[in-house]
C-alpha positions in Angstrom: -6.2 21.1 -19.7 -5.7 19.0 -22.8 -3.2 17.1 -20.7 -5.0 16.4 -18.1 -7.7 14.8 -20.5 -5.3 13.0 -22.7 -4.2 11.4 -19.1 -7.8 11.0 -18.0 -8.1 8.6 -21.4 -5.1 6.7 -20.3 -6.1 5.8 -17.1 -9.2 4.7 -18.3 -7.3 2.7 -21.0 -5.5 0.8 -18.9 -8.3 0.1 -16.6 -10.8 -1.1 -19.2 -7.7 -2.7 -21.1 -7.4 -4.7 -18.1 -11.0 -5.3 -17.6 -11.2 -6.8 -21.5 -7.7 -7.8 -22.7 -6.2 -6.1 -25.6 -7.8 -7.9 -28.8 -11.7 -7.5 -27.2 -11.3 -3.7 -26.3 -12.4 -1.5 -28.6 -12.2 2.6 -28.8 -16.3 2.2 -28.1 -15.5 0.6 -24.8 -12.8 3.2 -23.7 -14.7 6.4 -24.9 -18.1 4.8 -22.6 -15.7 4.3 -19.6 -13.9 8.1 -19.9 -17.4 9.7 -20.3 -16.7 11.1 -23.5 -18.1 10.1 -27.5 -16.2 7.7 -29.6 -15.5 10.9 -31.8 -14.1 12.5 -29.1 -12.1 9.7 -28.4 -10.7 9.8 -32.0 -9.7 13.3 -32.0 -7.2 12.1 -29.0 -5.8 8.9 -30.7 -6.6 7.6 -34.2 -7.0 3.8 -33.3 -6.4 1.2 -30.3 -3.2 0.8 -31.2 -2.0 4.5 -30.6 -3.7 4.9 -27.5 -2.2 1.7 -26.0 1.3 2.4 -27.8 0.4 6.0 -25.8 -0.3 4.3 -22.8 3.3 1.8 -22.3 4.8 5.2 -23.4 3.7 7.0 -20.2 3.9 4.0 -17.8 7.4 3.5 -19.2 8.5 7.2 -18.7 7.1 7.0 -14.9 8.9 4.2 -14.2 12.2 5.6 -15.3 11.5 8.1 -13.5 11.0 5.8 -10.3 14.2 4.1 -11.3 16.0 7.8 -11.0 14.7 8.2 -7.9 15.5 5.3 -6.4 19.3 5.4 -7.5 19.7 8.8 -6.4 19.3 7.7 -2.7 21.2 6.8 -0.2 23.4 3.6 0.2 25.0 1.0 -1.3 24.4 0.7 -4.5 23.0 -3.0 -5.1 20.5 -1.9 -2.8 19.7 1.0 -4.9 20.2 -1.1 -8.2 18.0 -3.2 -6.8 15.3 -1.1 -5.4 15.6 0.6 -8.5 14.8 -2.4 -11.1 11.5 -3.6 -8.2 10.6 0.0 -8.6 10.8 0.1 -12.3 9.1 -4.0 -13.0 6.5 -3.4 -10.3 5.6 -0.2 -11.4 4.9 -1.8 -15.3 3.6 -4.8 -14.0 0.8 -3.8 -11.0 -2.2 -3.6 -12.9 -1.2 -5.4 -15.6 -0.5 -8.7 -13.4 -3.5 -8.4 -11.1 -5.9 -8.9 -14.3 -7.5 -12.1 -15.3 -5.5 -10.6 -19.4 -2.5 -9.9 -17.6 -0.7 -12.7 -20.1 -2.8 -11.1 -23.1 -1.7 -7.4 -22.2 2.2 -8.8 -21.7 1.9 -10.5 -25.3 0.5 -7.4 -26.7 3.0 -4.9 -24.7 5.8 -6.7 -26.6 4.3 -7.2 -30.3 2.2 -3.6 -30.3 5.2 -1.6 -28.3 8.1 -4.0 -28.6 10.0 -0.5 -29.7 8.6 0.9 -26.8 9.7 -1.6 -24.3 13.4 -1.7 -26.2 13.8 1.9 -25.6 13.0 2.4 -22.3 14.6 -1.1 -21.2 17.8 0.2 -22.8 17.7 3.5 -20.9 16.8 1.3 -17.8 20.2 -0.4 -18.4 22.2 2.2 -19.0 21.4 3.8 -15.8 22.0 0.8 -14.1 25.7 0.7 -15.3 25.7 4.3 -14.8 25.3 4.0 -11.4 27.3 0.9 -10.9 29.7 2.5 -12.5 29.9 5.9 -10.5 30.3 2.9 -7.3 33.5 1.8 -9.4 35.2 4.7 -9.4 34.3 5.5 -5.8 35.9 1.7 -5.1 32.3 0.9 -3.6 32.8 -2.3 -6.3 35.1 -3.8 -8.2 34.3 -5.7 -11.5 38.1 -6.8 -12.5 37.9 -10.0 -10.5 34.9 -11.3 -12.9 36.3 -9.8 -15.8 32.9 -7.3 -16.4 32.0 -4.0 -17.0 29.4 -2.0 -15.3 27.6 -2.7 -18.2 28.0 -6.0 -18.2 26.7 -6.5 -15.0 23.6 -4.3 -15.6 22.3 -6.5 -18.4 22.9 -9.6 -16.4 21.1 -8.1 -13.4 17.9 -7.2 -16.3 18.2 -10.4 -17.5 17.6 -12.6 -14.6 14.6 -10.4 -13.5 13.7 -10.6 -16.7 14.5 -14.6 -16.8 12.4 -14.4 -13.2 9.5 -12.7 -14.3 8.8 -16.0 -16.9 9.0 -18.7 -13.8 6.6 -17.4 -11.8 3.4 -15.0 -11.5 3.7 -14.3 -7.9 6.1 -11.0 -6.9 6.9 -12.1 -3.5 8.6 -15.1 -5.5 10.3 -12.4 -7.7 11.4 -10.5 -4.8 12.8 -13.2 -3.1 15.1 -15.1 -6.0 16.2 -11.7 -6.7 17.7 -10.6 -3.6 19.3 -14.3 -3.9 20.5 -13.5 -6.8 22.3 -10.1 -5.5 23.7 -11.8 -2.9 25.3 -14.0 -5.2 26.5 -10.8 -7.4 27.4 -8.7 -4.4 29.9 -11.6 -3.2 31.5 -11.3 -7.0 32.1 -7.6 -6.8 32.9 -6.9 -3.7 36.8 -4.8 -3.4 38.8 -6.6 -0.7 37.0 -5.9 2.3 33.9 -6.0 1.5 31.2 -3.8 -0.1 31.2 -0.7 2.0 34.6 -1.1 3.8 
């Protein structure tokens, strides 16, 4: 029960987060929107800041385990690596990006839960490499020919979404200079063959 409320207060959160921004919301404004006291509110988190850092915590966690998910399916595996980062940016970045504060919230995402966002983007990349890696041994892909590791070629994957993410606001654009962009890598670590072959 006490779960469910904590992620009742969450939810609202984010909603009224989105409504205000981060610097105009206050514990007042959440605590009206969840239909409970300010109090009440306090007995949950004991300031703004731990309910937001509360917040990215969850949404992070959820989209980790989207990212599982989608790497535990079927095929190759630059289309799972790749469905895999759109399921774990999208997920972080839905509400957040349709609101008038999404640049606000972004700002405060990285300077309130810049540990946060560290963590889980580290775990996002090792499971990236994990899974690029388990294609490696299978001879799904080969890295020797540009001189990289599975690792390697996870954090350049995150960093161009990443480096995507700051040129435009629009996801189809995302979408679209991505899978450009795994073309690109798929040609560079593909065995002799082909991927698949």
């Amino acid at each position: 029960m006490a779960d469910d409320r904590t992620g009742h207060i969450l939810d609202t959160a984010l909603t009224v987060f989105s409504q205000y921004g981060y610097a105009k919301t206050t514990m007042q404004d959440v605590a009206r929107a969840a239909g409970m006291s300010r109090a009440g509110l306090y007995l949950h988190f004991a300031s703004k800041e731990d309910l937001f850092r509360a917040g990215s915590r969850r949404a992070h966690s959820r989209a980790l385990g989207h990212v599982d998910a989608a790497l535990a399916e079927r095929g190759d595996v630059l289309s799972r690596v790749d469905a895999a980062m759109a399921a774990y940016f999208e997920e972080l970045m839905a509400q957040i990006s349709s609101s008038v504060h999404g640049r606000e919230l972004f700002d405060a995402s990285l300077t309130v839960t810049g540990d946060i966002v560290s963590e889980a983007n580290a775990a996002l990349a090792a499971r990236l490499a994990s899974a690029l890696d388990a294609a490696a041994t299978a001879g799904e892909v080969q890295f020797s020919t540009a001189d990289a590791t599975a690792e390697d070629i996870a954090l350049l994957l995150l960093a161009v979404v990443d480096g995507l993410k700051k040129t435009s606001t629009d996801p189809a654009v995302w979408r679209e200079r991505r899978a450009l962009f795994l073309r690109l890598m798929r040609g560079a670590i593909a065995p002799p063959g082909g991927i698949g072959s």
